[in-house]
C-alpha positions as CSV (number, residue, x, y, z in Angstrom):
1,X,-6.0,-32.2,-24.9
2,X,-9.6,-33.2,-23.8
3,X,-11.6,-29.6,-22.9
4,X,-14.0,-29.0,-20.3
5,X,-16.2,-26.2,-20.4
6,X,-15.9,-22.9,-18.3
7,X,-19.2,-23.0,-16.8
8,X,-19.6,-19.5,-16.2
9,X,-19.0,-18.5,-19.5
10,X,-19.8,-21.5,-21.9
11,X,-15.8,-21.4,-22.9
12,X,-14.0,-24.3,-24.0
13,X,-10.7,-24.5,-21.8
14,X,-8.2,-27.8,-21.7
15,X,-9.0,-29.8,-19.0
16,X,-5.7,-29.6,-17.0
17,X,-4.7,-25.9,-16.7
18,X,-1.1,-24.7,-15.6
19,X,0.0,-22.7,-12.9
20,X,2.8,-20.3,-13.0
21,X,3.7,-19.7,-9.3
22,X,7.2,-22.1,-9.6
23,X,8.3,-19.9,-12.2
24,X,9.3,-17.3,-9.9
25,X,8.2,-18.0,-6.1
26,X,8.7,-20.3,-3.2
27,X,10.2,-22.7,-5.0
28,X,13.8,-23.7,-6.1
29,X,14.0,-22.9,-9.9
30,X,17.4,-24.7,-10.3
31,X,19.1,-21.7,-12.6
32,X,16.2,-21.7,-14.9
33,X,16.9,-19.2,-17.7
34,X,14.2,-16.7,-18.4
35,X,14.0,-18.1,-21.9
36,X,13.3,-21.1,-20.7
37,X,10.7,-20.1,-18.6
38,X,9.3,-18.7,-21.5
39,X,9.7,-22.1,-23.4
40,X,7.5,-24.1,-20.8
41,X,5.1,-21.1,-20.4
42,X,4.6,-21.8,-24.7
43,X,4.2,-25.6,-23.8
44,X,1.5,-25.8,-21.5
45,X,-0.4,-23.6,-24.4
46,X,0.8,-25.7,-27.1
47,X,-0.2,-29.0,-25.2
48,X,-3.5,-27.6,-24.8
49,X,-3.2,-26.7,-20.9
50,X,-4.5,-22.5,-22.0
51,X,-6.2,-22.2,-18.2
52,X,-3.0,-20.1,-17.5
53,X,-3.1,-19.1,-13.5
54,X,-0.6,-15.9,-11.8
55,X,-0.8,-13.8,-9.3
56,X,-0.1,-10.4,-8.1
57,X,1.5,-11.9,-5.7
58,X,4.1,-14.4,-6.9
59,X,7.5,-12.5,-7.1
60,X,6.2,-9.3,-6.3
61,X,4.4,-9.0,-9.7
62,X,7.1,-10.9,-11.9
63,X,5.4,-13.3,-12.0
64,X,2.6,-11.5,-14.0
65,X,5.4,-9.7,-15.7
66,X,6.8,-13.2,-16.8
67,X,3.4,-14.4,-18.4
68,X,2.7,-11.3,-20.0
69,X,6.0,-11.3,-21.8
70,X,6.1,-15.1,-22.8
71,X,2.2,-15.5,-23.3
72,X,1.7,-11.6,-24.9
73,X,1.9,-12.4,-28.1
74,X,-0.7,-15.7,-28.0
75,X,-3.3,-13.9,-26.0
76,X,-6.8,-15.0,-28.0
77,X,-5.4,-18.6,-27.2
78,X,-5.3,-18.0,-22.8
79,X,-7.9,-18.4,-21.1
80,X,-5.8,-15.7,-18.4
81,X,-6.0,-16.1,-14.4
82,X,-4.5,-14.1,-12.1
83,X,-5.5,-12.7,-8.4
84,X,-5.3,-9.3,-5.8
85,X,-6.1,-9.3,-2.8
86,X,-2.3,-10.9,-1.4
87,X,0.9,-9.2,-1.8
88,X,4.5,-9.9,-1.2
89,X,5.6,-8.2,2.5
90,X,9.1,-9.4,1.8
91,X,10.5,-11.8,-1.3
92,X,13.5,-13.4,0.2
93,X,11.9,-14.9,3.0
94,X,8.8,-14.7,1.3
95,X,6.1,-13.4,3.3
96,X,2.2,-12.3,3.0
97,X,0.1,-9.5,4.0
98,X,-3.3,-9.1,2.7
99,X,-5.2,-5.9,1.3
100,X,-8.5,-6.4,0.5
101,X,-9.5,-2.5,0.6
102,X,-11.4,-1.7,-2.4
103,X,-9.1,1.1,-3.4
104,X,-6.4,-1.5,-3.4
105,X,-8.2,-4.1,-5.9
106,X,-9.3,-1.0,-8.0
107,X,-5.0,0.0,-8.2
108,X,-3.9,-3.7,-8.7
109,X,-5.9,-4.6,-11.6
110,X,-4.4,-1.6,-13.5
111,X,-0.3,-3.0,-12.3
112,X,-2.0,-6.2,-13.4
113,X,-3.0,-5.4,-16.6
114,X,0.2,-3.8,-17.4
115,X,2.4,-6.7,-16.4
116,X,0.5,-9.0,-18.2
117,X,0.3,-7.3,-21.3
118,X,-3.4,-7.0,-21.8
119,X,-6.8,-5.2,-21.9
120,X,-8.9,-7.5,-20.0
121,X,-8.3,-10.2,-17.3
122,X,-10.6,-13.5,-18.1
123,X,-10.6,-14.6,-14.6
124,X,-9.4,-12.2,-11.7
125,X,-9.6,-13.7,-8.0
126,X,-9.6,-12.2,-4.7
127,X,-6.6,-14.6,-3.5
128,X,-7.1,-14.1,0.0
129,X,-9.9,-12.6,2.1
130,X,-8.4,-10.1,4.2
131,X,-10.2,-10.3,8.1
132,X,-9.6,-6.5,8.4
133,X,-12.0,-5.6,5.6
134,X,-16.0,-6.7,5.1
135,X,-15.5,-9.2,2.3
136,X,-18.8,-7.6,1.1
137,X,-16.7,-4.1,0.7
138,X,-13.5,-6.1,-1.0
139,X,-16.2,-8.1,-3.2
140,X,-17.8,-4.9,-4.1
141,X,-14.8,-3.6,-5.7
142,X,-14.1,-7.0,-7.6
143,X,-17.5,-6.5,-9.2
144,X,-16.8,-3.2,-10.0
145,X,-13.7,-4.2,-12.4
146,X,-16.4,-6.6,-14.2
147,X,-18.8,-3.8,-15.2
148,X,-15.8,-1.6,-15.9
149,X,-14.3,-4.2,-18.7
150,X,-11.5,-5.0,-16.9
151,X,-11.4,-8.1,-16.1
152,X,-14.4,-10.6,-17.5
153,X,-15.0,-12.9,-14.4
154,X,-13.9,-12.8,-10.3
155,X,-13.2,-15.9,-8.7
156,X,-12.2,-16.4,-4.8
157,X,-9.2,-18.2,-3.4
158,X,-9.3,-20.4,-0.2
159,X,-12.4,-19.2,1.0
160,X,-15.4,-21.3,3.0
161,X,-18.9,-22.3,1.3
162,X,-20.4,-19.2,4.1
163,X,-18.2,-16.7,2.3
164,X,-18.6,-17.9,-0.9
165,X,-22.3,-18.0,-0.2
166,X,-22.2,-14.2,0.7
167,X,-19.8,-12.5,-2.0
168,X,-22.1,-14.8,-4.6
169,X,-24.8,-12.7,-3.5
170,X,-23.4,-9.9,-4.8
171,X,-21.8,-11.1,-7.5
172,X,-21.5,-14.5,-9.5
173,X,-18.3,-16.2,-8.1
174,X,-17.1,-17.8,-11.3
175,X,-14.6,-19.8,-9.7
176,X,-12.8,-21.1,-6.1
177,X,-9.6,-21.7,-6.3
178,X,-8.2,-23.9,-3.2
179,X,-5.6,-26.2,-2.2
180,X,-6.7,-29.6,-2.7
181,X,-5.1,-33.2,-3.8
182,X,-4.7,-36.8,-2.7
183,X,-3.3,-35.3,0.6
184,X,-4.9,-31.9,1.3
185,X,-8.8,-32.8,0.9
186,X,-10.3,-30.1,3.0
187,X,-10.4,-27.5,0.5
188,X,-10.9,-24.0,2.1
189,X,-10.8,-25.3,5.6
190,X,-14.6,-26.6,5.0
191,X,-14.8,-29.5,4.3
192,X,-18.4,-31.7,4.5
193,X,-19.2,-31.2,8.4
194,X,-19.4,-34.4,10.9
195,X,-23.3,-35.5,10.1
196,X,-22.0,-35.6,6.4
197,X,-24.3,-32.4,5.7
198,X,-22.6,-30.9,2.2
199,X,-22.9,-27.1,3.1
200,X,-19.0,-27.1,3.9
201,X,-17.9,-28.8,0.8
202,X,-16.5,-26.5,-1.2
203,X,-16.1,-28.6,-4.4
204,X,-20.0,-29.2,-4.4
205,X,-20.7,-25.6,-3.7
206,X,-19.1,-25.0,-7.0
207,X,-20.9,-27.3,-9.0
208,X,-24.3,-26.1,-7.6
209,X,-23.2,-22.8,-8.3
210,X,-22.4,-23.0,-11.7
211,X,-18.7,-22.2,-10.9
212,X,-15.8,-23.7,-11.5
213,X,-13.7,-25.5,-8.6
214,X,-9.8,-24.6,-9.7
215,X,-7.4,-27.1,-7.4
216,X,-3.7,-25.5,-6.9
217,X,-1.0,-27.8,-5.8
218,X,-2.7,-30.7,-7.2
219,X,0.6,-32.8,-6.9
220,X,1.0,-32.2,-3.4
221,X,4.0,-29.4,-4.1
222,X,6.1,-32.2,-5.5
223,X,5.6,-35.3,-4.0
224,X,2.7,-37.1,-5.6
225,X,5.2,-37.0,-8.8
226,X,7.3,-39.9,-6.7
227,X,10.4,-38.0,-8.0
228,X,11.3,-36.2,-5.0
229,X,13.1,-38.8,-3.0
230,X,16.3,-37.7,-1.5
231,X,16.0,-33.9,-2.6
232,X,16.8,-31.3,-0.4
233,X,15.6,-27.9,-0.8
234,X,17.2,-24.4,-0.1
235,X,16.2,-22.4,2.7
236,X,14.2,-19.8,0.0
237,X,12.1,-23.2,-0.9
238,X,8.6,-23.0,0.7
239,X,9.0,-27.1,1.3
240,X,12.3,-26.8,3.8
241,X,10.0,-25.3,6.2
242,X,6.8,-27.7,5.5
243,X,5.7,-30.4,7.7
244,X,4.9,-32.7,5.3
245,X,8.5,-32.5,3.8
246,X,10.7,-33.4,6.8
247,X,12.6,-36.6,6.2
248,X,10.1,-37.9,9.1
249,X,7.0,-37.1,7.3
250,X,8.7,-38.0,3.4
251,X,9.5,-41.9,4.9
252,X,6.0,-42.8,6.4
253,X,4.1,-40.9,3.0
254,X,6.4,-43.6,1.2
255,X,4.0,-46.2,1.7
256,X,1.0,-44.2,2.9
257,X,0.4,-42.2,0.0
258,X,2.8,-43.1,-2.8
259,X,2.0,-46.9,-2.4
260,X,-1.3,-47.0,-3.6
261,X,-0.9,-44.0,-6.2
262,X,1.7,-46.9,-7.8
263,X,-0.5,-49.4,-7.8
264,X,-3.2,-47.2,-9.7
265,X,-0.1,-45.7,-11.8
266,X,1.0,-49.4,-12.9
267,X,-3.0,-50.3,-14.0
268,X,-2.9,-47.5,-16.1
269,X,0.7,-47.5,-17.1
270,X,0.4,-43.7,-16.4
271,X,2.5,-41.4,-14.5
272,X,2.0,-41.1,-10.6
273,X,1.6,-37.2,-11.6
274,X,-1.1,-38.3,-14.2
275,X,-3.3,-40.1,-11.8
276,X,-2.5,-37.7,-8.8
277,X,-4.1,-35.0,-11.2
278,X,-7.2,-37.4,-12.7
279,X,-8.4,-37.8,-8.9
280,X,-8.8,-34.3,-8.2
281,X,-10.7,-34.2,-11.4
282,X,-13.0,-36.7,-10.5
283,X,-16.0,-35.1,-8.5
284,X,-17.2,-33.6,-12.3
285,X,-16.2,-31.1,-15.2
286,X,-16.6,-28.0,-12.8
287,X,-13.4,-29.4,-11.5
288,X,-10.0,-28.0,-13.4
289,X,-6.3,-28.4,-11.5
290,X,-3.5,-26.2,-12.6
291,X,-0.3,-27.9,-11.7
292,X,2.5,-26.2,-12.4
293,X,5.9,-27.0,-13.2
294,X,9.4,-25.9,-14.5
295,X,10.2,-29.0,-16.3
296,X,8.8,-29.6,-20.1
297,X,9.0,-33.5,-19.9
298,X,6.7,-33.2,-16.3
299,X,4.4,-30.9,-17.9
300,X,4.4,-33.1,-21.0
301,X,2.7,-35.6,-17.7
302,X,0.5,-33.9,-16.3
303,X,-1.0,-32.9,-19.7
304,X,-2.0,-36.5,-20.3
305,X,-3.9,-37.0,-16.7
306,X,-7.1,-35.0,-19.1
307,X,-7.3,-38.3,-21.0
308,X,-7.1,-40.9,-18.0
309,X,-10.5,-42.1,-17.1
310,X,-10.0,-43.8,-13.6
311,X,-12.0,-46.6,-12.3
312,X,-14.8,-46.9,-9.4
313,X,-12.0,-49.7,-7.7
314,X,-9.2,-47.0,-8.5
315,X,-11.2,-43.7,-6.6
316,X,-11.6,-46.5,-3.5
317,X,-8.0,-47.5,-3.3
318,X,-7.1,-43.5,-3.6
319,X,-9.9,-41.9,-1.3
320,X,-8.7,-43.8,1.5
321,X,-5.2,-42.4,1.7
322,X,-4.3,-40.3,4.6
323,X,-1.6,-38.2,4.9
324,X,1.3,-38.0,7.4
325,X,2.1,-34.4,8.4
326,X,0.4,-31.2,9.0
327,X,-0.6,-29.0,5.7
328,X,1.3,-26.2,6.9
């Protein structure tokens, strides 16, 4: 796989990382054996996709648990991402609460280290900002694990360019990670304001930052593969309750969204997945999506979208779809 390199550090990563949520949260796993979890986890390393992301989060720490077990033995070849800051209220529904209290970051990065099997965290984000706590306090204590050898870089998670702007003060912000694909394009909730001034874009903040812009859910959850037509998903699946995946929203994003990303698919003769993941990429290098996936011939996919270049007439056609549905 083509790399990119972590700006921060200078690193050599793979362009397209892998995130390891859908291994054990939110989504329907289908029966999936813990060895073969352990089996795609190997994959996205062998294929080059090292940018590993977890959470504290995701299962109530097994996710963490889960990479540290498959991954342990392979750790000079991760580049290893995880986050605090977000934890698990309740697994099955899954629900949030946030705890950004520095006493809470300083405990989680010791469970965290533990689960995943290691003595240092390369990139350790502050997943949520919690409104009941100064982010300066929370970001404090994040900057604390870095000159304590914890963890080597802290990154923030769905956060605007004015709180990136303030935690950066404190301490380099090596990395935002936000939602952000073909149809969620506002990442952080800031996107460029009305007049087209670029203080809100959180993508160019990165870049002139020297940090690295990390898109989750670059396939929309699913649905930019094209392979989710007809599926129904349990009530434990984060997408039954979704706007954009009521049989309403699925039918009009037919032709709204999935149209053109087949008529850039069929220039290529790549993968809708492929090009769904080369346009979050475009914007520059500081850009590297982590899809994630439980299937080894989908990962196999969306490892190829680091070697599709796509065209000035392609990023037109693309950057003009809209979305039917509400994000959340």
């Amino acid at each position: 796989m083509r790399q990119v390199e972590f700006t921060p550090s200078g690193e050599r990563v793979g362009a397209v990382g892998y995130g390891a949520m859908g291994l054990s949260w939110v989504y329907d796993r289908h029966g999936l054996t813990e060895r073969q979890k352990h089996e795609v986890l190997g994959l996205a390393v062998d294929l080059g996709a090292n940018f590993v992301d977890t959470a504290v989060l995701y299962g109530g720490g097994a996710n963490e648990e889960l990479v540290g077990a498959a991954l342990g033995g392979r750790r000079d070849e991760v580049f290893l991402c995880s986050k605090t800051g977000l934890r698990a209220a309740s697994l099955e529904p899954p629900r949030t609460e946030r705890c950004g209290h520095p006493d809470e970051v300083r405990r989680s990065v010791e469970d965290s280290l533990r689960r995943l099997r290691t003595d240092v965290v390369d990139l350790y984000y502050l997943h949520r900002v919690d409104p009941g706590v100064p982010l300066e306090e929370t970001w404090g204590a994040m900057a604390e694990l870095v000159a304590a050898g914890k963890v080597r870089h802290v990154g923030l998670s769905e956060v605007s360019t004015e709180q990136a702007d303030r935690a950066h003060a404190i301490h380099p912000v090596a990395a935002v990670q936000s939602e952000y694909s073909l149809w969620t394009r506002n990442p952080g909730g800031s996107g460029p304001t009305a007049d087209g001034d670029p203080s809100g874009d959180v993508v160019s903040w990165c870049a002139d930052h020297g940090a690295m812009f990390v898109p989750f859910s670059p396939l929309g959850r699913g649905y930019l593969t094209g392979g989710l037509a007809g599926r129904t998903f349990s009530a434990s699946d984060f997408r039954s309750r979704n706007p954009r995946f009521t049989a309403e929203a699925v039918a009009a994003n037919e032709d709204a969204v999935l149209g053109p990303l087949r008529e850039v698919a069929h220039r290529h003769e790549a993968s809708l997945a492929a090009v769904a993941i080369a346009w979050t990429m475009a914007p520059g290098e500081h850009v590297l999506p982590i899809p994630g996936t439980t299937d080894p011939g989908h990962l196999r996919e969306d490892a190829t979208a680091a070697g599709l270049r796509l065209t000035a007439e392609d990023l037109e056609l693309l950057d003009g779809v809209v979305a039917v549905g509400d994000r959340y």
